[in-house]
C-alpha positions in Angstrom: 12.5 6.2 -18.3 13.9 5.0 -14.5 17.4 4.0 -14.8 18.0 -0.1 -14.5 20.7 -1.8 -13.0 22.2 -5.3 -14.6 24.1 -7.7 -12.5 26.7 -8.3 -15.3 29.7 -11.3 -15.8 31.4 -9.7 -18.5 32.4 -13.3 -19.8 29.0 -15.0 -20.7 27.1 -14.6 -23.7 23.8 -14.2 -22.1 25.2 -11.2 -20.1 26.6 -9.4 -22.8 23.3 -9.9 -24.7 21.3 -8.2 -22.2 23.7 -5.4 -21.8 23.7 -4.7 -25.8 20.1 -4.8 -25.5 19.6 -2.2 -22.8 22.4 -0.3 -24.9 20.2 -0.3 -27.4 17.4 0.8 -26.0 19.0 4.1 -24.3 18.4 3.7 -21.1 20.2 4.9 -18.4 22.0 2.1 -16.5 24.5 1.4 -13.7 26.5 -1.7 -14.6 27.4 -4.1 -11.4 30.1 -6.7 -11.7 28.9 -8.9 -9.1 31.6 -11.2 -9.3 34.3 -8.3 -8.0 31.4 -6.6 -6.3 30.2 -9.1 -3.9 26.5 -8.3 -2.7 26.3 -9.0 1.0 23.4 -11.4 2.4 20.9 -8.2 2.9 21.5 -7.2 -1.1 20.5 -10.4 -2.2 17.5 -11.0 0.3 16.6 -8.0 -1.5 17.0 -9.1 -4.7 14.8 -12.2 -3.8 11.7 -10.4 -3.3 12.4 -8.3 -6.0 12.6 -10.9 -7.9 9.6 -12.9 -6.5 11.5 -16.4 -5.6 10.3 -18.0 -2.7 13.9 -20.1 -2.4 17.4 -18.9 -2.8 17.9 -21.5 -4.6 15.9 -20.1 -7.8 18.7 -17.6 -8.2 21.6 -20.1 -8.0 23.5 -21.2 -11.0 23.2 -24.8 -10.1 25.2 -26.3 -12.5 27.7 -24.8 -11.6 31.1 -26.7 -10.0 31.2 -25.4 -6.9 27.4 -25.9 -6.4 28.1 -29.4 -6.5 31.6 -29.3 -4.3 29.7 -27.5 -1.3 27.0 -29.8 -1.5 24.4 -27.4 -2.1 21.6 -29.6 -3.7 20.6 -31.2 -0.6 20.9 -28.0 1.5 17.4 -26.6 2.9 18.3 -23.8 5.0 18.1 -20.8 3.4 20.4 -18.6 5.2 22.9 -21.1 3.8 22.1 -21.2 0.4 22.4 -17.5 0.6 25.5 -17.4 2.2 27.2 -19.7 -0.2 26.0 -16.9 -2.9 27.7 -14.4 -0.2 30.9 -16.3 -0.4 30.6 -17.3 -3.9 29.1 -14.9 -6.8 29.7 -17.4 -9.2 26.4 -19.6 -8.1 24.2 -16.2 -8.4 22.4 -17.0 -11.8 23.1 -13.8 -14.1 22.5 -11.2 -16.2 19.7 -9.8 -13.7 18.0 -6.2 -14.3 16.6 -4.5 -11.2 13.9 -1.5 -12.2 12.9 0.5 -9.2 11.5 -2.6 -7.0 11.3 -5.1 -9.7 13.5 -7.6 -11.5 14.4 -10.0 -13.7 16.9 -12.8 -14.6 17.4 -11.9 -18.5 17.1 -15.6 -19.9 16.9 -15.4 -22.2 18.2 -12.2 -22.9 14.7 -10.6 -24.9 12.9 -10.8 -22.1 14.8 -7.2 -21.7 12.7 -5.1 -23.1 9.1 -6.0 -22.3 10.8 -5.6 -18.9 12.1 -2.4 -19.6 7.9 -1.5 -21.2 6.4 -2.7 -17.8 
């Protein structure tokens, strides 16, 4: 089996979930901590199409805070919305799992492994 990657925040549930899950399953992995490892705008342009969105804002944690502080909801450029991520992790939505040109946001965190049987 390809080895995955998983966008992981070590401090929520849902993240640690899908990281005991891909334990569990044996495959090779490469762990990213997105929030000390910023991806840059290219990386999560990437990510978008990997991840089918057609809006960077389907990959923000809207709830969050600082969504709210830097008025995000009513933004419609997308180069901002991805900058924002750029400049603040925290809104990227998380765990994700990228397999060779595909990828997922684990939520919730089964949908692992028929990811990982695709």
């Amino acid at each position: 089996m390809q080895k995955v990657q998983i966008w992981h925040n070590p401090r929520c549930s849902k993240s640690r979930q899908a990281l005991e899950l891909l334990d569990e399953s044996g495959v090779q992995k490469d762990i990213v901590k997105y929030l000390e490892e910023n991806p840059d705008k290219e990386r999560i342009k990437e990510l978008l199409k990997m991840l089918g969105f057609a809006s960077a804002r389907e990959l923000m944690r809207t709830k969050e805070a600082i969504y709210k502080e830097l008025g995000l909801k009513d933004e419609t450029d997308e180069e901002k919305l991805i900058e924002a991520m750029v400049e603040h992790p925290k809104l990227i939505e998380r765990p994700i799992i990228i397999k060779g040109d595909k990828a997922i946001i684990a939520r919730p965190p089964e949908k692992v492994s028929d990811f990982l049987k695709a």
